[in-house]
PDB file of N, CA, C and O in Angstrom:
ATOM      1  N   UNK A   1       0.843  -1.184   0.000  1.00  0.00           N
ATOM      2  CA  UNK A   1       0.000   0.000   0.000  1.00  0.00           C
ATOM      3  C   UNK A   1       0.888   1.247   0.000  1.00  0.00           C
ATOM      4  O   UNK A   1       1.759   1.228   0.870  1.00  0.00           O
ATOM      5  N   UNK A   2       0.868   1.915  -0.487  1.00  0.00           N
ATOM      6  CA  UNK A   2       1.348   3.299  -1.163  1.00  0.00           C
ATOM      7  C   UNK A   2       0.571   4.306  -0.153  1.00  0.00           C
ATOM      8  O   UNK A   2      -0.642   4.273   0.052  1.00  0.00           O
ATOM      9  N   UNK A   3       1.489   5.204   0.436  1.00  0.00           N
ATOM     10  CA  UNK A   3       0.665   6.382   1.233  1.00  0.00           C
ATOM     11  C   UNK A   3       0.670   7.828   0.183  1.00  0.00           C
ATOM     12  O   UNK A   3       1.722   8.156  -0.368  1.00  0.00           O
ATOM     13  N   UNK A   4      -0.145   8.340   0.055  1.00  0.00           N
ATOM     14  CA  UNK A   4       0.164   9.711  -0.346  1.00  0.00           C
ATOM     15  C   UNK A   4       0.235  10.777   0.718  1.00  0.00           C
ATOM     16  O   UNK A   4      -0.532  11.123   1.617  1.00  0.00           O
ATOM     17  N   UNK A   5       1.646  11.254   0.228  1.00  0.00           N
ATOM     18  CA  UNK A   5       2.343  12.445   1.291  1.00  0.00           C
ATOM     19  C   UNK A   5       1.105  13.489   1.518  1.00  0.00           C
ATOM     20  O   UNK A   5       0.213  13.629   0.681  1.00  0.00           O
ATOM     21  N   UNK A   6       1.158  14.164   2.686  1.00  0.00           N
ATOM     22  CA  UNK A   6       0.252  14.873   3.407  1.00  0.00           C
ATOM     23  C   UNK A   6       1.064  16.518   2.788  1.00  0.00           C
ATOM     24  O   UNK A   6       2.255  16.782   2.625  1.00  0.00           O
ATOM     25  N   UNK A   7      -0.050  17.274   2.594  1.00  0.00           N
ATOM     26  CA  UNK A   7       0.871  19.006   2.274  1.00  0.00           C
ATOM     27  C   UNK A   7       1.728  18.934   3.466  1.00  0.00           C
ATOM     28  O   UNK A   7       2.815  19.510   3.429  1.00  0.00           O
ATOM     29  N   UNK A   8       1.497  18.523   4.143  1.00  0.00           N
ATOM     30  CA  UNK A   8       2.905  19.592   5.667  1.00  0.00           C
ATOM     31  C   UNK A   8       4.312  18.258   4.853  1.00  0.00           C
ATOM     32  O   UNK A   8       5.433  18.717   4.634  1.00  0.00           O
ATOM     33  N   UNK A   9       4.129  17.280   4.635  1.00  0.00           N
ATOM     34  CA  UNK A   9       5.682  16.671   3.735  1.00  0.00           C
ATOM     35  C   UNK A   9       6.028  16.956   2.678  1.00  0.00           C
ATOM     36  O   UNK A   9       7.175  17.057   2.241  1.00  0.00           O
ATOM     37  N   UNK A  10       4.821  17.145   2.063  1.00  0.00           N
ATOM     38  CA  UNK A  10       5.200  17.717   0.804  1.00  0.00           C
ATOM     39  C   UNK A  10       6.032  18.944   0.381  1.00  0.00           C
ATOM     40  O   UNK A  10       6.704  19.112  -0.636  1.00  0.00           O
ATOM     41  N   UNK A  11       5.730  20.037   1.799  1.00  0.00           N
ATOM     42  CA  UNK A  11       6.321  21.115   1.545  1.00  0.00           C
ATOM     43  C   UNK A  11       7.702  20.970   2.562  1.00  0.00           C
ATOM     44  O   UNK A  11       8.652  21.753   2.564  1.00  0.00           O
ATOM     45  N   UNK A  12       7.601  20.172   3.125  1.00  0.00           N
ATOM     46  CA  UNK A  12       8.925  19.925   3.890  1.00  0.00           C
ATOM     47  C   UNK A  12      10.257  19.307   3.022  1.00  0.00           C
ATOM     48  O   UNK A  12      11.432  19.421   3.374  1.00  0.00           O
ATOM     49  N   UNK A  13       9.765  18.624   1.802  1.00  0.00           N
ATOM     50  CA  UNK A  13      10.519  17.773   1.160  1.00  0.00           C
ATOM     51  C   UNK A  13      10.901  18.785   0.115  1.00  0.00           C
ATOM     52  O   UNK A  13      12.012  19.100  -0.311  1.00  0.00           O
ATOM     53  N   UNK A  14       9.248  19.375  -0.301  1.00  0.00           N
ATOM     54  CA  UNK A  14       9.942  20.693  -1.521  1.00  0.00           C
ATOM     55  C   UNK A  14      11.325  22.018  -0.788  1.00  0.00           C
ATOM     56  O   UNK A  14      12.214  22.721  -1.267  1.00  0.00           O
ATOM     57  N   UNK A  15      10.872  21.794   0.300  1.00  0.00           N
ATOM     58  CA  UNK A  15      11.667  22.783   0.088  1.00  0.00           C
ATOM     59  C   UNK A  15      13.544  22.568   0.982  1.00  0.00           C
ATOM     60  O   UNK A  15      14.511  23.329   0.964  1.00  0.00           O
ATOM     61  N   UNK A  16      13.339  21.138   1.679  1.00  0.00           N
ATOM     62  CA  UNK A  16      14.839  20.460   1.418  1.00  0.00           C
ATOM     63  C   UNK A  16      15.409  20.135   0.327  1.00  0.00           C
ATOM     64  O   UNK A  16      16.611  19.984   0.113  1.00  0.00           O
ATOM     65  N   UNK A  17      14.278  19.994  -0.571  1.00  0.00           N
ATOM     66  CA  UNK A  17      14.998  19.909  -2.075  1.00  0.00           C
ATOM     67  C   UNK A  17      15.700  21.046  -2.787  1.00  0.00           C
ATOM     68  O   UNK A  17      16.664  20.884  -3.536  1.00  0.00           O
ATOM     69  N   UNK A  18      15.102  22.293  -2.475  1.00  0.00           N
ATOM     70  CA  UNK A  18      15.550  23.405  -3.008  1.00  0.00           C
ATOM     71  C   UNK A  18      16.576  24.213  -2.415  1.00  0.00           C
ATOM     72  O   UNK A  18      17.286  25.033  -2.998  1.00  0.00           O
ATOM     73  N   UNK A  19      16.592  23.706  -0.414  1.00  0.00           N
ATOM     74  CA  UNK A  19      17.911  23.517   0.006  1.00  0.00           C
ATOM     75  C   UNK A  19      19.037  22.902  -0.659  1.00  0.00           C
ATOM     76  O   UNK A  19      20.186  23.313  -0.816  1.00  0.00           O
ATOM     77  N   UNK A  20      18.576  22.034  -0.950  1.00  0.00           N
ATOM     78  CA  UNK A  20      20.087  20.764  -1.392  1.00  0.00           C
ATOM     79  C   UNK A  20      20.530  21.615  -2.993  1.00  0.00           C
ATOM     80  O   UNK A  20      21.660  22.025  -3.261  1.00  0.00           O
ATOM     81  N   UNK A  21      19.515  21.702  -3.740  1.00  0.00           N
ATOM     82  CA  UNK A  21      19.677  22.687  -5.275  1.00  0.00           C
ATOM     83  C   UNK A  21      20.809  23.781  -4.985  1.00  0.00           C
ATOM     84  O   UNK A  21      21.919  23.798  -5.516  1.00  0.00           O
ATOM     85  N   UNK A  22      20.197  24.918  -3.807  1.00  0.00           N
ATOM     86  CA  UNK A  22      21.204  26.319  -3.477  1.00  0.00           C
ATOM     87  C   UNK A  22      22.327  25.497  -2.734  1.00  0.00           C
ATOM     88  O   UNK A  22      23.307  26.229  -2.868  1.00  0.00           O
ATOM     89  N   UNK A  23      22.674  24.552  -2.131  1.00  0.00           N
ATOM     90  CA  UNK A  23      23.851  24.443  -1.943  1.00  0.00           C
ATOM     91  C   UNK A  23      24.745  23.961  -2.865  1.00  0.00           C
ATOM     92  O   UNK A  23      25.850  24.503  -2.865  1.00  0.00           O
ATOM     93  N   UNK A  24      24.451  22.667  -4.018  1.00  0.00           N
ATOM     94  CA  UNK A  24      25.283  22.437  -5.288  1.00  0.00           C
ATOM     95  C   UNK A  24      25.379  23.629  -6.030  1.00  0.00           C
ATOM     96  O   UNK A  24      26.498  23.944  -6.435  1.00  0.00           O
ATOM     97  N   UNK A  25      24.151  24.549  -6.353  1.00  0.00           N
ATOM     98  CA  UNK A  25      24.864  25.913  -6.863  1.00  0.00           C
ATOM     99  C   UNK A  25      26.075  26.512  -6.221  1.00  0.00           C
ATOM    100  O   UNK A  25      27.155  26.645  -6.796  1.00  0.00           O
ATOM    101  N   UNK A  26      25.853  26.816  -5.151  1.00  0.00           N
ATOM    102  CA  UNK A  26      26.834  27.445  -4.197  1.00  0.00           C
ATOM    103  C   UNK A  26      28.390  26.692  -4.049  1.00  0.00           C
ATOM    104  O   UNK A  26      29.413  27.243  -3.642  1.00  0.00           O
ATOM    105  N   UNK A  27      28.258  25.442  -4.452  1.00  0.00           N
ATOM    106  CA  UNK A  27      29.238  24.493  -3.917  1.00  0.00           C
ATOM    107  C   UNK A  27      29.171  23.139  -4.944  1.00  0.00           C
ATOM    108  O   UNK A  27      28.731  22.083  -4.488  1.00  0.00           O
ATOM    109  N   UNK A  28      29.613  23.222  -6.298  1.00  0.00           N
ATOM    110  CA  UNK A  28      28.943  22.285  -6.928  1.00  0.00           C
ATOM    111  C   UNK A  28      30.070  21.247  -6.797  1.00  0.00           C
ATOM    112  O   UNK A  28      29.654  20.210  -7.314  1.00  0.00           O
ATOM    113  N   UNK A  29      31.012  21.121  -6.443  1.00  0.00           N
ATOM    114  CA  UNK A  29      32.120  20.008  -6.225  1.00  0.00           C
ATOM    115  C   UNK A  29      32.124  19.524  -5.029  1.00  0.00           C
ATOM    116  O   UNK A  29      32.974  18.646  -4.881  1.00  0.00           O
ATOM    117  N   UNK A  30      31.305  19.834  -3.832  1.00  0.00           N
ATOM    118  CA  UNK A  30      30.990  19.416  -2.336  1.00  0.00           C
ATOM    119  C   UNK A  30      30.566  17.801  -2.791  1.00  0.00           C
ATOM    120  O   UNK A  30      31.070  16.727  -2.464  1.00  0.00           O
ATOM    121  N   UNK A  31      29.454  18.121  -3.658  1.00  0.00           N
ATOM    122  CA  UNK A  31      29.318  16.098  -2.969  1.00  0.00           C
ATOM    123  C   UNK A  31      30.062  15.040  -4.440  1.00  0.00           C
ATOM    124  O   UNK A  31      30.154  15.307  -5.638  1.00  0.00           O
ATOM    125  N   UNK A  32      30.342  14.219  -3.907  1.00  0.00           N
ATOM    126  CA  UNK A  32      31.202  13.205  -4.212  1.00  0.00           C
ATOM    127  C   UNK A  32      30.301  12.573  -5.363  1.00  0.00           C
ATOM    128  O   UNK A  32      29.073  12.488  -5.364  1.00  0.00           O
ATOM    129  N   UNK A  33      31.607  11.953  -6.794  1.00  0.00           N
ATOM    130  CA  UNK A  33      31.384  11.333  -7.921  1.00  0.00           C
ATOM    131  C   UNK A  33      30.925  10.181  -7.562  1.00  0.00           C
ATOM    132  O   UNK A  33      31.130   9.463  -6.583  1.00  0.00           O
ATOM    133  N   UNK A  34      30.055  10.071  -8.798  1.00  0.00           N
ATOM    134  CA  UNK A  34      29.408   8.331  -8.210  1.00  0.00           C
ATOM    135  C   UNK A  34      29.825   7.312  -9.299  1.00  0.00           C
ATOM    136  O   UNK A  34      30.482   6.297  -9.066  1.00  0.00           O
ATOM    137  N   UNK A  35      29.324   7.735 -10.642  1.00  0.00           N
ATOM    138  CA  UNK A  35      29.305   7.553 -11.940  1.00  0.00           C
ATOM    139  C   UNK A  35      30.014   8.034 -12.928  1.00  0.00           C
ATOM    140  O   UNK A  35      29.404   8.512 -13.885  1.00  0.00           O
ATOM    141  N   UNK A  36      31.092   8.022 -12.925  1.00  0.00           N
ATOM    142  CA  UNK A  36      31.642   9.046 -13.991  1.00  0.00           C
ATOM    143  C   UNK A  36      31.883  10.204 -13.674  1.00  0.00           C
ATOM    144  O   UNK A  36      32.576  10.388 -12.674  1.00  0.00           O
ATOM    145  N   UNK A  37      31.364  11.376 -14.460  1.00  0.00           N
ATOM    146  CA  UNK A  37      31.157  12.784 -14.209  1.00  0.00           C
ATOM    147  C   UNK A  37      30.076  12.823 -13.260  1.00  0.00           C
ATOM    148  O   UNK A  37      30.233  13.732 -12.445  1.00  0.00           O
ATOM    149  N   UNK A  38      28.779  11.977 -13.048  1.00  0.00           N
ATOM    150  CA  UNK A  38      27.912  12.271 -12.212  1.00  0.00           C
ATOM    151  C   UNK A  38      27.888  12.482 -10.626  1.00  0.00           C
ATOM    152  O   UNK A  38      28.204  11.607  -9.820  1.00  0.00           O
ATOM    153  N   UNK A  39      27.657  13.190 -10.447  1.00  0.00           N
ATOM    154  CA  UNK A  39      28.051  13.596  -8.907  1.00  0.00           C
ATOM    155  C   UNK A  39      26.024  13.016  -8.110  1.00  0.00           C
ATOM    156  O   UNK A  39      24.997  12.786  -8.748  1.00  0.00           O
ATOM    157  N   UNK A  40      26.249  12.988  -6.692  1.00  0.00           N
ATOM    158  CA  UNK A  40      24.941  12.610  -5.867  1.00  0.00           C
ATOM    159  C   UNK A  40      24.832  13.287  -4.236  1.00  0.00           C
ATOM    160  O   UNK A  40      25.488  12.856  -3.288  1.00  0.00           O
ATOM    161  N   UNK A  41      24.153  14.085  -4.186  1.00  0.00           N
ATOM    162  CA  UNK A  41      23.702  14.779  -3.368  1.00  0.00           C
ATOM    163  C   UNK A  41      22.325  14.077  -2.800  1.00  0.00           C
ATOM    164  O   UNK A  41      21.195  14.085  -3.289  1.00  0.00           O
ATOM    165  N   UNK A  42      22.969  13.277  -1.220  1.00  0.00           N
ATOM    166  CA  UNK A  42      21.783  12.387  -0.683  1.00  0.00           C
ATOM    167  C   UNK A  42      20.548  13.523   0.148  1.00  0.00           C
ATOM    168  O   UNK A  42      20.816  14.250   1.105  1.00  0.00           O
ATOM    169  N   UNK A  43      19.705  13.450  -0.277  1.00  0.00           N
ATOM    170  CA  UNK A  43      18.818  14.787   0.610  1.00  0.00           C
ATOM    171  C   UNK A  43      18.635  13.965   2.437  1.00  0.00           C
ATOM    172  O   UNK A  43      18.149  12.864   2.693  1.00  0.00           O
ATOM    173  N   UNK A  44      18.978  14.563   3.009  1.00  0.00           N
ATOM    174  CA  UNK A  44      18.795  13.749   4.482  1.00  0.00           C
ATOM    175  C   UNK A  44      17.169  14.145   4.900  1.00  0.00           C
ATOM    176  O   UNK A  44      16.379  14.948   4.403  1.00  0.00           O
ATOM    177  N   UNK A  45      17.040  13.034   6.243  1.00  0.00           N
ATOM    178  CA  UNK A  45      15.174  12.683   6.055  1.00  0.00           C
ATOM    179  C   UNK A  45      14.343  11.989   5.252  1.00  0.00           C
ATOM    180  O   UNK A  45      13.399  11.264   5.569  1.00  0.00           O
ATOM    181  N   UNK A  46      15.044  12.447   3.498  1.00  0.00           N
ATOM    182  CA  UNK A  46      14.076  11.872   2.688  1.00  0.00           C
ATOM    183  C   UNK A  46      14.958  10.633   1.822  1.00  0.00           C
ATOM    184  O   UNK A  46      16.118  10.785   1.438  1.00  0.00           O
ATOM    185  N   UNK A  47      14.399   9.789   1.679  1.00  0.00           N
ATOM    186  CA  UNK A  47      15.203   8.604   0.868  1.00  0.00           C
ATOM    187  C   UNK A  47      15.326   9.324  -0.618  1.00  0.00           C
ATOM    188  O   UNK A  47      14.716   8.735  -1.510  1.00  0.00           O
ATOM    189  N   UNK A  48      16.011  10.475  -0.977  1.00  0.00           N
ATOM    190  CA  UNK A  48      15.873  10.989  -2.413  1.00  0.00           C
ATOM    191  C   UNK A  48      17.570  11.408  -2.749  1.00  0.00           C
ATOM    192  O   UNK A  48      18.269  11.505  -1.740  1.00  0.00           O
ATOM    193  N   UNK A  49      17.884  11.522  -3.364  1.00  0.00           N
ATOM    194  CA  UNK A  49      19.338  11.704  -4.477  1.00  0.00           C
ATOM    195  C   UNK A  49      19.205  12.730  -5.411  1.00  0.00           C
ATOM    196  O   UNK A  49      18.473  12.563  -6.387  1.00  0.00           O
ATOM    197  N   UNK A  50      19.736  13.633  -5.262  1.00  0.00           N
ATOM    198  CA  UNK A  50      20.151  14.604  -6.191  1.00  0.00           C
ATOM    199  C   UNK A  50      21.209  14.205  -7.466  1.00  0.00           C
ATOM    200  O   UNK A  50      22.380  14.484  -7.210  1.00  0.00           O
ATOM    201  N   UNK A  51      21.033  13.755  -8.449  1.00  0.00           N
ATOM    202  CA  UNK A  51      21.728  13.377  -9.310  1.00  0.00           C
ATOM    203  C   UNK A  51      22.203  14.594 -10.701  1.00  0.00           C
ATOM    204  O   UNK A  51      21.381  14.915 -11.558  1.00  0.00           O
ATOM    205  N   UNK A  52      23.389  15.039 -10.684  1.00  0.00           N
ATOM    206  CA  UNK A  52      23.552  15.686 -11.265  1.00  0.00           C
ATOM    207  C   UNK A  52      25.126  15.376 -11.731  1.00  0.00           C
ATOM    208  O   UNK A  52      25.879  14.505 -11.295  1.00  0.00           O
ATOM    209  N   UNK A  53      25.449  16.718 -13.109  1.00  0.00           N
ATOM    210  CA  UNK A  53      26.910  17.072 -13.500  1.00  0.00           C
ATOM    211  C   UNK A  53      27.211  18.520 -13.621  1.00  0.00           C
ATOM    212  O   UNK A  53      26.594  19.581 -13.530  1.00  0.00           O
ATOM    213  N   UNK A  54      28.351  18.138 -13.851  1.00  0.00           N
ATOM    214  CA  UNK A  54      28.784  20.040 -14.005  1.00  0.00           C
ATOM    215  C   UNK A  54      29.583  19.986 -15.015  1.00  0.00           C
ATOM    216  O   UNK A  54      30.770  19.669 -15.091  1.00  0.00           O
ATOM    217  N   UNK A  55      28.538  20.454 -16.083  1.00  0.00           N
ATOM    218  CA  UNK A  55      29.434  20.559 -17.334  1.00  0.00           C
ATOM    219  C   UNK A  55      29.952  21.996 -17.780  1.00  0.00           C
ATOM    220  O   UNK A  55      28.913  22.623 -17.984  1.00  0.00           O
ATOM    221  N   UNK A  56      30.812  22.664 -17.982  1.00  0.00           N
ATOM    222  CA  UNK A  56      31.257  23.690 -17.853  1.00  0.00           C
ATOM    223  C   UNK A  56      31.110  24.414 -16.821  1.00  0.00           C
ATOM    224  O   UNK A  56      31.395  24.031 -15.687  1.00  0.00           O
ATOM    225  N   UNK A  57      30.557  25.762 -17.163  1.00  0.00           N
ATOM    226  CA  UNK A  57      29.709  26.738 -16.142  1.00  0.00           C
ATOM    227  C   UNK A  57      28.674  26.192 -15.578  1.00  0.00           C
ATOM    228  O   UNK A  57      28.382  26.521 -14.428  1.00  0.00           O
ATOM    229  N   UNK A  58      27.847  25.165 -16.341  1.00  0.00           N
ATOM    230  CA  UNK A  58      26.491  24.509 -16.174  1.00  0.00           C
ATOM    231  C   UNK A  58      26.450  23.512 -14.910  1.00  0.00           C
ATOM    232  O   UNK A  58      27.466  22.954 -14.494  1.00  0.00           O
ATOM    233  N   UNK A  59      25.512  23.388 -14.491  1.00  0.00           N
ATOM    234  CA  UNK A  59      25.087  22.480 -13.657  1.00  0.00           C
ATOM    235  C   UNK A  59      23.640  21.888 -14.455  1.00  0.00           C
ATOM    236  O   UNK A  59      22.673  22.647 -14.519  1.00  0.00           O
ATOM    237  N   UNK A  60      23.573  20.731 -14.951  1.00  0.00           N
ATOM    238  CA  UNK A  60      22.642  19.612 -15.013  1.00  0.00           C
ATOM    239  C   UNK A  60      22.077  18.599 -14.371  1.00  0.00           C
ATOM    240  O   UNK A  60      22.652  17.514 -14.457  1.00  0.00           O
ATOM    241  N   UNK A  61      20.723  18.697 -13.510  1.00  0.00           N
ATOM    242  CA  UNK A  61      20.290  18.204 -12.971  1.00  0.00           C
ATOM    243  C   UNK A  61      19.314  17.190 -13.668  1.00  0.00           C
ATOM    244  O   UNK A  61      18.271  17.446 -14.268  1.00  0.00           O
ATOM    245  N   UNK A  62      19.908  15.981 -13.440  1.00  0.00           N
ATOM    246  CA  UNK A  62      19.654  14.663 -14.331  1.00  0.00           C
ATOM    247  C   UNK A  62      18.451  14.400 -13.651  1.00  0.00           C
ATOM    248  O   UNK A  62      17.419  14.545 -14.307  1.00  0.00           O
ATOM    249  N   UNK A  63      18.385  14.138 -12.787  1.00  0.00           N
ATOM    250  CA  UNK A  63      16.984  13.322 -11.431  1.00  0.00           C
ATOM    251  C   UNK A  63      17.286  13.591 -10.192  1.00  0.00           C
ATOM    252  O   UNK A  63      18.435  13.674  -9.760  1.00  0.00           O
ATOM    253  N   UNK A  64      15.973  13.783  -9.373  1.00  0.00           N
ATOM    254  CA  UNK A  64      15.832  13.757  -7.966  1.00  0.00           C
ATOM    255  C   UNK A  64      15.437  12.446  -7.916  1.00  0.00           C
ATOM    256  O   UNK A  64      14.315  12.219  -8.368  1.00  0.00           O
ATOM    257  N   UNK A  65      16.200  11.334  -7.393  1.00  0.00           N
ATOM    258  CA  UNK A  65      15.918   9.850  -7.889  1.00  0.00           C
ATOM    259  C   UNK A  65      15.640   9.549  -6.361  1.00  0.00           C
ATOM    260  O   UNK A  65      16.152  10.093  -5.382  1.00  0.00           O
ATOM    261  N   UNK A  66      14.546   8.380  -6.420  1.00  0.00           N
ATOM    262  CA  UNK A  66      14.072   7.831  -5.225  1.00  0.00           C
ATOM    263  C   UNK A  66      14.765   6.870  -5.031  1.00  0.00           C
ATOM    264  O   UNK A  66      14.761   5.944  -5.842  1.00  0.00           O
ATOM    265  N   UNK A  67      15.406   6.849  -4.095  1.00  0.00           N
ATOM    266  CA  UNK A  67      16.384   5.559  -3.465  1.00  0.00           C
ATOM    267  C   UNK A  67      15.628   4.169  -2.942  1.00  0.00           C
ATOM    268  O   UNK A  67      16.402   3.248  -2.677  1.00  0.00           O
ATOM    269  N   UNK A  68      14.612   3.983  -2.814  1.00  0.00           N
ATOM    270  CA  UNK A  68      13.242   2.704  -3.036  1.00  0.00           C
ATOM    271  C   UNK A  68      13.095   2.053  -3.641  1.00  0.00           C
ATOM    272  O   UNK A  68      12.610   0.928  -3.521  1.00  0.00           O
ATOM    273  N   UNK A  69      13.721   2.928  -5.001  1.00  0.00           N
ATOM    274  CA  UNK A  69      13.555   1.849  -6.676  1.00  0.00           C
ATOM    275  C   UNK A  69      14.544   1.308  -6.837  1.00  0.00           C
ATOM    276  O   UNK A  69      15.599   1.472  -6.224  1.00  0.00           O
ATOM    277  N   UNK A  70      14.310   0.608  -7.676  1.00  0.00           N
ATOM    278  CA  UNK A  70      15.488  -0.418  -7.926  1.00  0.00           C
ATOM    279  C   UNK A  70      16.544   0.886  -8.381  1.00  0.00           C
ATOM    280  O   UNK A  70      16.245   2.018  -8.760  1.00  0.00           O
ATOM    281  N   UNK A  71      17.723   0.330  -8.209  1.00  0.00           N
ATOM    282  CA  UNK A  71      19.210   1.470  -8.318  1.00  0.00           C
ATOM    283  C   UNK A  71      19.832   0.858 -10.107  1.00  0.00           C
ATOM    284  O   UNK A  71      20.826   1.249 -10.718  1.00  0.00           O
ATOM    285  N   UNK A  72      19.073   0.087 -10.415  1.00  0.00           N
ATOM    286  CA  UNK A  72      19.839   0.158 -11.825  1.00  0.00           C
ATOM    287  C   UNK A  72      18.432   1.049 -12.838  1.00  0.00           C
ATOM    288  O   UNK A  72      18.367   1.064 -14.067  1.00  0.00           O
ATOM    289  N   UNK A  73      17.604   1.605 -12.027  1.00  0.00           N
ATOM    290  CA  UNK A  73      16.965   2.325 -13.197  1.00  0.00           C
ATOM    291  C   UNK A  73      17.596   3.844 -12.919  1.00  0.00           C
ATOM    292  O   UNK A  73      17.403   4.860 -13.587  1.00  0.00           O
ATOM    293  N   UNK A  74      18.257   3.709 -11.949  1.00  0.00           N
ATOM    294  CA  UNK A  74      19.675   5.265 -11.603  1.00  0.00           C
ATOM    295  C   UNK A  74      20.017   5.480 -13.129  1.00  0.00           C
ATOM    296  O   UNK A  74      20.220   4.706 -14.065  1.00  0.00           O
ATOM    297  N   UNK A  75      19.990   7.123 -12.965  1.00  0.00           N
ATOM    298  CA  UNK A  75      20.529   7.504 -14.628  1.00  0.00           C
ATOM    299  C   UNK A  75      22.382   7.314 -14.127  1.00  0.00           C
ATOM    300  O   UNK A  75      23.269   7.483 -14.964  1.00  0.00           O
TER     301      UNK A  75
END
C-alpha cells in the first residue's frame, strides 16, 4: 500500500529539495562522484538523491531519484 504524502511533507521535502539545489549551486564540487562525471547529493530525512553534472559553467540536474527503486533504473 502506497501512502500519499500529506501538504505539511510535501512542503517539507519541496523545500529540502531546493535547500540541497542552493547548496550544489553554491558548492557544486561538495558532494562526491558516483558515476563518472555524475556527482549525488543524498537529501537527508528523505530517501531521495540529487543526481547531477557540471558541465562547464552549467550544472545539469539529471533526477531527484528515489532511493526505493530499484538502483539500476539510476541515470
Amino acid at each position: 500500500m502506497v501512502r500519499k504524502p500529506t501538504n505539511w511533507t510535501w512542503r517539507k521535502f519541496t523545500k529540502k529539495v531546493e535547500t540541497y539545489l542552493s547548496r550544489i549551486q553554491n558548492n557544486p564540487l561538495h558532494f562526491p562522484l558516483k558515476n563518472g562525471k555524475l556527482r549525488e547529493a543524498y537529501i537527508q530525512k528523505f530517501p531521495f538523491v540529487i543526481i547531477y553534472e557540471i558541465v562547464e559553467n552549467e550544472i545539469l540536474v539529471f533526477a531527484v531519484f528515489n532511493t526505493h527503486q530499484n538502483p539500476t533504473k539510476k541515470p
